[in-house]
C-alpha positions as CSV (number, residue, x, y, z in Angstrom):
1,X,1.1,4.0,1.3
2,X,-1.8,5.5,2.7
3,X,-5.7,3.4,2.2
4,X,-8.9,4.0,2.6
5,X,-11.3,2.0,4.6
6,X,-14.9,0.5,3.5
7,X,-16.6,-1.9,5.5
8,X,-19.4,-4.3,3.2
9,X,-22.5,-4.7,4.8
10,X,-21.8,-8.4,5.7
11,X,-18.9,-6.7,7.9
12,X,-20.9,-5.1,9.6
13,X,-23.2,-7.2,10.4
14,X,-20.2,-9.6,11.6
15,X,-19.1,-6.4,14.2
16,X,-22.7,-5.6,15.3
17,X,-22.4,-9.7,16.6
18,X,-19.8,-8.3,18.9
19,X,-20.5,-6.5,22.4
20,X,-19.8,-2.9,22.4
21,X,-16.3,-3.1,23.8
22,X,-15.3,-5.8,21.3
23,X,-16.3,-3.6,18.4
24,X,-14.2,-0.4,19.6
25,X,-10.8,-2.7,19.7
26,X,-11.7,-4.2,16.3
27,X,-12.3,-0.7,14.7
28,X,-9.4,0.9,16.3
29,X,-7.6,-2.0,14.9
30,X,-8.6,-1.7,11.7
31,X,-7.8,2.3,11.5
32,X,-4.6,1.5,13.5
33,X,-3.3,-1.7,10.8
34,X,-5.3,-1.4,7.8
35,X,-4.8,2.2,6.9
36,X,-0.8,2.0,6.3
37,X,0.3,-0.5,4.3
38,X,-2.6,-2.9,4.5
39,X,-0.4,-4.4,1.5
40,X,2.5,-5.4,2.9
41,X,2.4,-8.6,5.3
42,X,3.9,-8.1,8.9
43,X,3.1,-10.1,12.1
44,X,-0.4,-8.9,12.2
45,X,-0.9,-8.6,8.4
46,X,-0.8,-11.8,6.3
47,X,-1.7,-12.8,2.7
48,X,-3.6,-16.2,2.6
49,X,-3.8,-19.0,0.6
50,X,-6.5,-18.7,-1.3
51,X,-10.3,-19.3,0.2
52,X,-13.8,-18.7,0.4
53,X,-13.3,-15.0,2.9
54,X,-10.8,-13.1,1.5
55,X,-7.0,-12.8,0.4
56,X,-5.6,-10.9,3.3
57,X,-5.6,-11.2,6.9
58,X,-5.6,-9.1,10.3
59,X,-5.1,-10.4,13.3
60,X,-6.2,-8.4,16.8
61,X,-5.7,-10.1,19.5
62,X,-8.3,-12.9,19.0
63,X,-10.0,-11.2,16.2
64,X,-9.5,-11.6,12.6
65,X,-10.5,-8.9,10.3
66,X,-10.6,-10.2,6.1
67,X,-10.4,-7.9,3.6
68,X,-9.5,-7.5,0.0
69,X,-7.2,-4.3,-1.5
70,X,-9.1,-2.7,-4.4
71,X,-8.4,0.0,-7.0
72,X,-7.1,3.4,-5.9
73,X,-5.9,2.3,-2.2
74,X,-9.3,1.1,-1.0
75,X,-9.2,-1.8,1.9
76,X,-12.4,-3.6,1.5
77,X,-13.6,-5.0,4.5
78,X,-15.5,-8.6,3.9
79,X,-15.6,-10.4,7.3
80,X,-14.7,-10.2,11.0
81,X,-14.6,-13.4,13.5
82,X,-12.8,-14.4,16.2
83,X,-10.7,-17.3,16.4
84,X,-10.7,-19.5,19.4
85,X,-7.5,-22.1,19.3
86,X,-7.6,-23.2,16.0
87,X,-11.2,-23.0,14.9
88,X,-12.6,-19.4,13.0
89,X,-16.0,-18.4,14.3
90,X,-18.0,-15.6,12.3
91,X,-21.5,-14.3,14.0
92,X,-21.0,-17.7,16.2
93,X,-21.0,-20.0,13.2
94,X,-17.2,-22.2,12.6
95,X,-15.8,-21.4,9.3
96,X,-13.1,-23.2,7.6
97,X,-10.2,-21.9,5.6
């Protein structure tokens, strides 16, 4: 199944915290993983419990991309961080699951 892809403006704000070389491997990462089957879980994809980011998420390397699947094949992007060990850091600040 084929999705489209819409970043929210807190998204964005979360990549424009990354340098510029971050940035390209999380948006080719999201256009790579998200557009096919963004609602099936694999070893990248994974539905979470729920929380206060989102229901689904992506893993890139250290990166995590959340997002939410909306009406008529839509990926809503809500948040980007990157995790370090166990600890979830968006635009610097730790965030608990």
């Amino acid at each position: 199944m084929k999705f489209s892809i819409r970043l929210t403006d807190s998204a964005i704000e979360d990549l424009d915290y990354f340098r510029k070389n971050e940035r390209n491997i999380i948006a080719d990462g999201i256009a790579l993983m998200l557009t096919h089957d963004a609602n099936m879980e694999s070893n990248r994809r994974k539905c979470l419990r729920p929380n206060q980011v989102a229901p689904w998420e992506l893993r890139i390397g250290e990166y995590r991309v959340f997002y939410d699947l909306e009406a008529d094949n839509v990926v809503k992007v809500v948040a980007v961080g990157r995790k370090k060990h166990n600890e979830l850091y968006i635009r610097g600040r730790k965030v608990d699951l």
